[in-house]
C-alpha positions as CSV (number, residue, x, y, z in Angstrom):
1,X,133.1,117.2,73.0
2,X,133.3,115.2,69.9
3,X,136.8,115.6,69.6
4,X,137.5,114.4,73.0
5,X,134.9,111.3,72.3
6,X,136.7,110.7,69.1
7,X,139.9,110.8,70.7
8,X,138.9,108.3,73.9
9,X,137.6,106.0,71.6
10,X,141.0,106.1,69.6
11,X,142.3,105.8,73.1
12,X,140.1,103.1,74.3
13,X,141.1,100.7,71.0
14,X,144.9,100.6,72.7
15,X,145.0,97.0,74.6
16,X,145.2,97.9,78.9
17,X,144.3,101.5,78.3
18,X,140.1,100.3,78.0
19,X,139.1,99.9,81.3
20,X,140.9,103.3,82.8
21,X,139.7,105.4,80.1
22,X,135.7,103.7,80.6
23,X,135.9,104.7,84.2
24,X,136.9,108.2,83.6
25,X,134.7,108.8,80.7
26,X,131.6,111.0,81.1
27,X,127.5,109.7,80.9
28,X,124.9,111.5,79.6
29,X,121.5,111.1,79.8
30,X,118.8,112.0,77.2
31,X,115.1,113.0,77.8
32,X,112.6,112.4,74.7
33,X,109.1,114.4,75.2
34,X,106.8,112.5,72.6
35,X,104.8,114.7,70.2
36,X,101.4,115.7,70.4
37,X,101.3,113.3,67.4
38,X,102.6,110.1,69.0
39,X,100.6,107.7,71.0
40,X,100.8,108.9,74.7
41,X,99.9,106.2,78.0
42,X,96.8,106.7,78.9
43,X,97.8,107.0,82.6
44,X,99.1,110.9,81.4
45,X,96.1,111.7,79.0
46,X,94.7,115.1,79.7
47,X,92.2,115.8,82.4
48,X,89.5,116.4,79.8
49,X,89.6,112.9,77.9
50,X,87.2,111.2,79.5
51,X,86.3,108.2,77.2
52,X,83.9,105.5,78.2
53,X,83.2,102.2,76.3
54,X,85.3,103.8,73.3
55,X,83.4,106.5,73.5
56,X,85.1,110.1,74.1
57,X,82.7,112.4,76.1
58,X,84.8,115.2,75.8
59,X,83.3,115.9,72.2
60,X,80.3,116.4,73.7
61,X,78.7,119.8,75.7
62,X,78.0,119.8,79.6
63,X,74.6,118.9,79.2
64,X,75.0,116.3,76.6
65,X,77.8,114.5,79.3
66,X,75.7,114.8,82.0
67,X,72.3,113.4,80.0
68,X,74.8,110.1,78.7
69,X,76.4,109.5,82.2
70,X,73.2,109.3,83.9
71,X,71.4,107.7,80.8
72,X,74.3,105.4,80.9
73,X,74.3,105.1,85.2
74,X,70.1,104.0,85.0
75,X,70.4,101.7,82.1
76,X,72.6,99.2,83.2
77,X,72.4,99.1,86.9
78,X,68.6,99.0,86.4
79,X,69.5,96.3,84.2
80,X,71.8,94.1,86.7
81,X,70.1,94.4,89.4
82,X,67.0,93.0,87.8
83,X,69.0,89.9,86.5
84,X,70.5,89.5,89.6
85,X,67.3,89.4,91.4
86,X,65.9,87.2,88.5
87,X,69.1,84.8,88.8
88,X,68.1,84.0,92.6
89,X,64.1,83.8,91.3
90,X,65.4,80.5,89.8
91,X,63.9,77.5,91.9
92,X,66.5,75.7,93.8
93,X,69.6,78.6,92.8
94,X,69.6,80.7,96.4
95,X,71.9,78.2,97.9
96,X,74.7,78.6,95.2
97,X,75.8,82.6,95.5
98,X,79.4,81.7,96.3
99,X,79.2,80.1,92.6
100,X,77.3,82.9,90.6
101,X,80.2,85.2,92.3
102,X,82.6,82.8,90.7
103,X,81.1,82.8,87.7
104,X,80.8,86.8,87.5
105,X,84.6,87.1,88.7
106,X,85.6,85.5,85.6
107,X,83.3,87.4,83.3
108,X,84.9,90.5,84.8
109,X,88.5,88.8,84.3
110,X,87.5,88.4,80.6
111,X,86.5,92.2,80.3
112,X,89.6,93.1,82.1
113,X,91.8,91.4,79.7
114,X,89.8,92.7,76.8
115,X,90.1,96.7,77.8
116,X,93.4,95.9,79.0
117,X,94.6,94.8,75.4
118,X,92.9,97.8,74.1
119,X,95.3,100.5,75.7
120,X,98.9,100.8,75.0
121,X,99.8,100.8,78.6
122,X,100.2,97.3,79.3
123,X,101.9,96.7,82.2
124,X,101.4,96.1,85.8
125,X,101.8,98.9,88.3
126,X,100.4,97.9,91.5
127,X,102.8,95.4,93.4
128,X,101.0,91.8,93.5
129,X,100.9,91.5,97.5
130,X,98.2,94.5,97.4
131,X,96.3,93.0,94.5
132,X,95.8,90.4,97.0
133,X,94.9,91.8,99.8
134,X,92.1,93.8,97.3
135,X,90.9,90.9,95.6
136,X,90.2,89.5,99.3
137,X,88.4,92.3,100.3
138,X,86.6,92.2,96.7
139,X,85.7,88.5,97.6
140,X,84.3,89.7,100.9
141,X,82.1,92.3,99.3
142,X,80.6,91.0,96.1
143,X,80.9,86.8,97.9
144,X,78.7,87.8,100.9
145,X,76.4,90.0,99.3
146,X,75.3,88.2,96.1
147,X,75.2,84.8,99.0
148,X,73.2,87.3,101.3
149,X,70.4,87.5,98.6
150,X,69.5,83.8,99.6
151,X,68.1,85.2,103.1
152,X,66.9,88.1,102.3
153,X,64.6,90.9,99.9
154,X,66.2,92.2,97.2
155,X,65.2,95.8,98.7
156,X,66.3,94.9,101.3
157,X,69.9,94.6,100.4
158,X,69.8,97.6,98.2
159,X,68.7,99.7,101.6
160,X,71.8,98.0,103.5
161,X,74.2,98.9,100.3
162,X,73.4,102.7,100.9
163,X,74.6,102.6,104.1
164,X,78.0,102.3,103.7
165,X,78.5,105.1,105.3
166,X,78.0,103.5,109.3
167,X,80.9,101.0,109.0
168,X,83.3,103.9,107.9
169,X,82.4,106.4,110.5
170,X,82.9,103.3,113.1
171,X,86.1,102.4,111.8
172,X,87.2,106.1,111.3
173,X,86.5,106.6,115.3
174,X,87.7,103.5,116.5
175,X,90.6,102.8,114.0
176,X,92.1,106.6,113.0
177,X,90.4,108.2,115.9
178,X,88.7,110.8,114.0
179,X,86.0,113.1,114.9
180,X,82.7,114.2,113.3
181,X,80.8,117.1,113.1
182,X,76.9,117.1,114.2
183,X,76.1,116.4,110.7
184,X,77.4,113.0,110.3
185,X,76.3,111.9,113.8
186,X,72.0,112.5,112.4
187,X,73.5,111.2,109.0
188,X,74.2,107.8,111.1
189,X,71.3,108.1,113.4
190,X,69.1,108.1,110.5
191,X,70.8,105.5,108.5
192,X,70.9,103.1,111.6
193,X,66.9,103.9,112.1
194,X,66.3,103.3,108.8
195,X,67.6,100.2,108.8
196,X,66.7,99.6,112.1
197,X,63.0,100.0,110.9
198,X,63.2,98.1,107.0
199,X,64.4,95.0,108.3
200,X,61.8,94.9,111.1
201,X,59.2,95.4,108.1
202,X,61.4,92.8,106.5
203,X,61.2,90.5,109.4
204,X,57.1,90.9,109.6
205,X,55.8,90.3,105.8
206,X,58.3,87.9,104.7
207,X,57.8,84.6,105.4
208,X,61.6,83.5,104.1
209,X,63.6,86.3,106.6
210,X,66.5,84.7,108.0
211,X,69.2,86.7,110.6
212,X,71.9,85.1,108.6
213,X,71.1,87.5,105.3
214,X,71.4,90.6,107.9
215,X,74.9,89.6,108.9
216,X,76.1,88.4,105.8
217,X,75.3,91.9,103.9
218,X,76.8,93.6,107.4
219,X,80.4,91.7,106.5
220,X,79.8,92.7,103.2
221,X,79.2,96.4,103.9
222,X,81.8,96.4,105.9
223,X,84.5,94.6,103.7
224,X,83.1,97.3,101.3
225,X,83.2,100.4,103.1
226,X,87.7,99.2,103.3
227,X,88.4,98.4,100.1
228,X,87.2,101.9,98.6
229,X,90.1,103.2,101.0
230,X,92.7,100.5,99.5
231,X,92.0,101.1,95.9
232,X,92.4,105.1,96.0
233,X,95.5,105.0,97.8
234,X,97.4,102.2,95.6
235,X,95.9,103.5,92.2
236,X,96.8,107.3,93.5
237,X,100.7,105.5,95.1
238,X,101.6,103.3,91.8
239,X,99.5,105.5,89.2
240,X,97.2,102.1,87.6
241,X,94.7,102.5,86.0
242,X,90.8,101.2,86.2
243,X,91.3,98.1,83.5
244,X,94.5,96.7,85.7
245,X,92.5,97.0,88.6
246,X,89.6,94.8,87.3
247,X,92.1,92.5,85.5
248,X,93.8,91.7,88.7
249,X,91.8,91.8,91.6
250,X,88.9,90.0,90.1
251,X,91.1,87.3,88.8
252,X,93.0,86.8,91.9
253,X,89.6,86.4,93.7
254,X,88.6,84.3,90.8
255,X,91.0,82.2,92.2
256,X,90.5,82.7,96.4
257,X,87.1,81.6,95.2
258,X,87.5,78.7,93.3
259,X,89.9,77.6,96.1
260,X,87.1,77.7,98.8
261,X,84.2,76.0,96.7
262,X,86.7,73.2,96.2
263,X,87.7,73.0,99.5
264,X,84.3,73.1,100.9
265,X,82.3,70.7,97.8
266,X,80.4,73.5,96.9
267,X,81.6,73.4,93.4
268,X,80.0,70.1,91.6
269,X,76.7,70.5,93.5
270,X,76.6,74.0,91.7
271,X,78.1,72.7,88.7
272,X,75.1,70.0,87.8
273,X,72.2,72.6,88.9
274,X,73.5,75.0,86.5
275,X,74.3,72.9,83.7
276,X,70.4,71.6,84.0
277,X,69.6,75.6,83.4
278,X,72.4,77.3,81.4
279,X,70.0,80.2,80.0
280,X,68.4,80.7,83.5
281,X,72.4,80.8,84.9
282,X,75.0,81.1,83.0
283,X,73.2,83.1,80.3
284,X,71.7,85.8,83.0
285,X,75.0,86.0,84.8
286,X,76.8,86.8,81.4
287,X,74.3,89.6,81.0
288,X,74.5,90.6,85.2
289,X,78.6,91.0,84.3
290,X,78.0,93.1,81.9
291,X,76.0,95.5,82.5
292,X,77.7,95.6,86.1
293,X,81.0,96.5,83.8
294,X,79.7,98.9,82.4
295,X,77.5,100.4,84.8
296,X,81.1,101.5,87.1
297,X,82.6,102.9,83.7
298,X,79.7,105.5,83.4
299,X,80.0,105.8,87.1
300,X,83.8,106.8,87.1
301,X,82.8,109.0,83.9
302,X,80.1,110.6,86.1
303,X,82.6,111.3,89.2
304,X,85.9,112.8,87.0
305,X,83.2,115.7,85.2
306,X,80.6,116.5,87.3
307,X,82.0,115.5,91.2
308,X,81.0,113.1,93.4
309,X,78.0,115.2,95.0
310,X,76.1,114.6,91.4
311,X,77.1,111.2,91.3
312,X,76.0,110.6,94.6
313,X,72.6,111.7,94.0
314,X,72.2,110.0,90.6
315,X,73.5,106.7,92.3
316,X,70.9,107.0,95.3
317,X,67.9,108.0,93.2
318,X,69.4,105.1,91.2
319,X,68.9,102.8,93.8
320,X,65.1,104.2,94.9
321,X,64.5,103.5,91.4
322,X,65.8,99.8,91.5
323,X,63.5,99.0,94.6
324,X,60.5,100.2,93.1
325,X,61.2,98.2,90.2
326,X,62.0,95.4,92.5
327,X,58.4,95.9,93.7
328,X,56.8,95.8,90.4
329,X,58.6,92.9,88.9
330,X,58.9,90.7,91.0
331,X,55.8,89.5,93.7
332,X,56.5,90.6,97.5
333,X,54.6,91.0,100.3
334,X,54.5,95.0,101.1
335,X,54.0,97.2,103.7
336,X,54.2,101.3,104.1
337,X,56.7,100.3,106.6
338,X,59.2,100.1,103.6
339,X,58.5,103.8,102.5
340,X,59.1,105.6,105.7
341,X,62.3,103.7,106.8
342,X,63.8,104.1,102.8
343,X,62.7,107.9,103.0
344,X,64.5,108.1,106.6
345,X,67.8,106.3,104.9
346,X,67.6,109.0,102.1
347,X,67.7,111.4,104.6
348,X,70.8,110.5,106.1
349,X,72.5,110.0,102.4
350,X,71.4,113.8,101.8
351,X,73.2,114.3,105.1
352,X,76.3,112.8,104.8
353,X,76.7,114.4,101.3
354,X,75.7,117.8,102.7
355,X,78.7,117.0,105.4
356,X,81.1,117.0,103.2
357,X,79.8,119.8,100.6
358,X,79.2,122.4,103.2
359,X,80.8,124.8,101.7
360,X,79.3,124.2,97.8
361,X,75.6,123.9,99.7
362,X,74.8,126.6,101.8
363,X,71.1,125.7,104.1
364,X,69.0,128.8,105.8
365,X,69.6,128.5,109.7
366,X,66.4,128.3,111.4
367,X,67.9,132.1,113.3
368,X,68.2,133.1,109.8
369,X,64.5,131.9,108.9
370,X,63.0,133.1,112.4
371,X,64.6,136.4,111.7
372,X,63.7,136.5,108.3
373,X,59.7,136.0,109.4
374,X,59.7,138.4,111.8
375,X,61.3,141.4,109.7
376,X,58.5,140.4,107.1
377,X,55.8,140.6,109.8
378,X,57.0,144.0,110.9
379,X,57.2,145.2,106.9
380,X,53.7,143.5,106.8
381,X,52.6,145.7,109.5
382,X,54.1,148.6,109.1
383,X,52.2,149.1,105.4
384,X,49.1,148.4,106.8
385,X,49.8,151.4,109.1
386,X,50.9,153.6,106.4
């Protein structure tokens, strides 16, 4: 072979005989595999590095993980949702959501950028039309809900956020025509109820209920329950990772945003009330975009080890934890009404994860109970005849 290169290139130097000789000449093609030693993309890392905040939680044991995620999960959600509660405490802020979800777009831009610079892997997978079409749905989502807080409780929302679960079984049946089992219908039945039954308790103690919150966080759950769906399949299509997908969806949105408040003047009225109280705003929504940023990392941490049946549960006793909180900080009227329709809306969470983890929970069937009670009645019986 390297005579015959040697002697096309000889060939090649004649004047006419360059282009013939390129035509006929052979390509090859050469594959480098880089060394355990060399700095690999983290979209091929192996399955066990799981690092969060620079952290690697693969040095660590099973328990250890496990005690950091849900240290981690508790910390700074408990965290952000009390700012964000706090935020809309200020007098004279509820009417400027659109604004603090401005604001706490480009804080998550920033963070984005700044994890993005961090890895090697700088470039953009995901195609831009998708990115918009996610940063719409993000806008939807995070817009609606931080504008529903305005309207209504803060427990209140957090009950409506756990029930994501209604608009994707009513999209699944009326959109992809699926089916579900009898499991999934209570898990909705007692979702709905719950619901149902907190925002009539809502509607009854406080004074400031307004419909409008109640369909604002409905668009909101819904616009949520779709984009889940959209970010799996393009980060599972194009292979991106979690820092492009906060880099560019947020920032887009930063944009659809910015955009509407200008279109609309909502931007200099909430411009001049939050320059009168940049601590009470700006600072607070610093520290809300935070700990909401790293909140998801310990999330995502929580999912890739343990599954998403643990992280399910920690997120939900997460939540029970942030309305009792809620309660304790911050003075609302209250009513046992609240603890029987949030107990009924756990129930149907427990449901729907017991749905889909049939086969990793196994429940005694009330045959198997009855026949279990009546084969220890007859033992019962029979030694008291012996």
């Amino acid at each position: 072979e390297k005579q015959a290169e040697d002697n096309n290139s000889a060939e090649c130097s004649e004047p006419g005989a360059m282009d013939l000789k390129f035509a006929s000449s052979r390509k090859y093609i050469s594959i480098s595999v880089p060394s355990k030693s060399q700095a690999m993309s983290p979209h091929i890392k192996s399955v066990d590095d799981v690092v969060v905040l620079g952290m690697n939680l693969s040095k660590f044991s099973k328990p250890a993980q496990f005690f950091i995620c849900v240290s981690g999960v508790f910390l700074f959600y408990l965290i952000y949702g009390y700012l964000q509660e706090l935020i809309f405490s200020v007098e004279g802020f509820k009417p400027f959501g659109w604004y603090l979800t401005l604001v706490q777009f480009g804080f998550y831009s920033i963070f984005g950028l700044i994890e993005l610079q961090l890895i090697q892997d700088k470039r953009r997978r995901i195609p831009g039309k998708t990115y918009m079409i996610i940063a719409f749905l993000t806008v939807g989502t995070m817009g609606l809900s931080n504008t529903s807080l305005g309207y209504l409780n803060y427990p209140t929302q957090v009950i409506f956020k756990c029930c994501k679960l209604i608009p994707v079984m009513i999209g699944g049946v009326f959109i992809q025509g699926k089916r579900y089992n009898i499991v999934d219908v209570s898990a909705a039945l007692c979702m709905s109820l719950g619901l149902i039954w907190f925002t009539l308790a809502d509607s009854t103690v406080a004074p400031n209920f307004n419909l409008t919150g109640v369909i604002l966080i409905s668009l909101a759950l819904c616009a949520d329950a779709v984009i889940g769906n959209v970010q799996e399949k393009a980060m599972k299509l194009h292979n991106g990772s979690n820092s492009e997908m906060v880099l560019y969806s947020y920032s887009i949105g930063f944009v659809y945003i910015l955009f509407g408040l200008t279109c609309t003047s909502g931007l200099s009225p909430a411009v001049t009330f939050c320059s009168k109280h940049p601590v009470q705003t700006y600072g607070y929504a610093f520290l809300f975009s935070l700990t909401g940023y790293f909140g998801i990392s310990f999330v995502l941490a929580l999912i890739k080890i343990f599954g998403a049946l643990l992280a399910v549960t920690v997120t939900t006793g997460r939540k029970a934890m942030t309305i009792v909180l809620s309660f304790l900080f911050f003075a609302k009227p209250f009513t046992l009404q609240y603890v029987w329709s949030g107990l009924l809306v756990v129930l149907g969470i427990f449901l729907n994860v017991y749905s889909k983890n049939m086969d990793k929970i196994k429940l005694p069937s009330l045959l198997g109970l009855w026949k279990k009670s009546v084969e220890e009645r007859k033992s019962r019986t029979l030694s008291q005849t012996v």
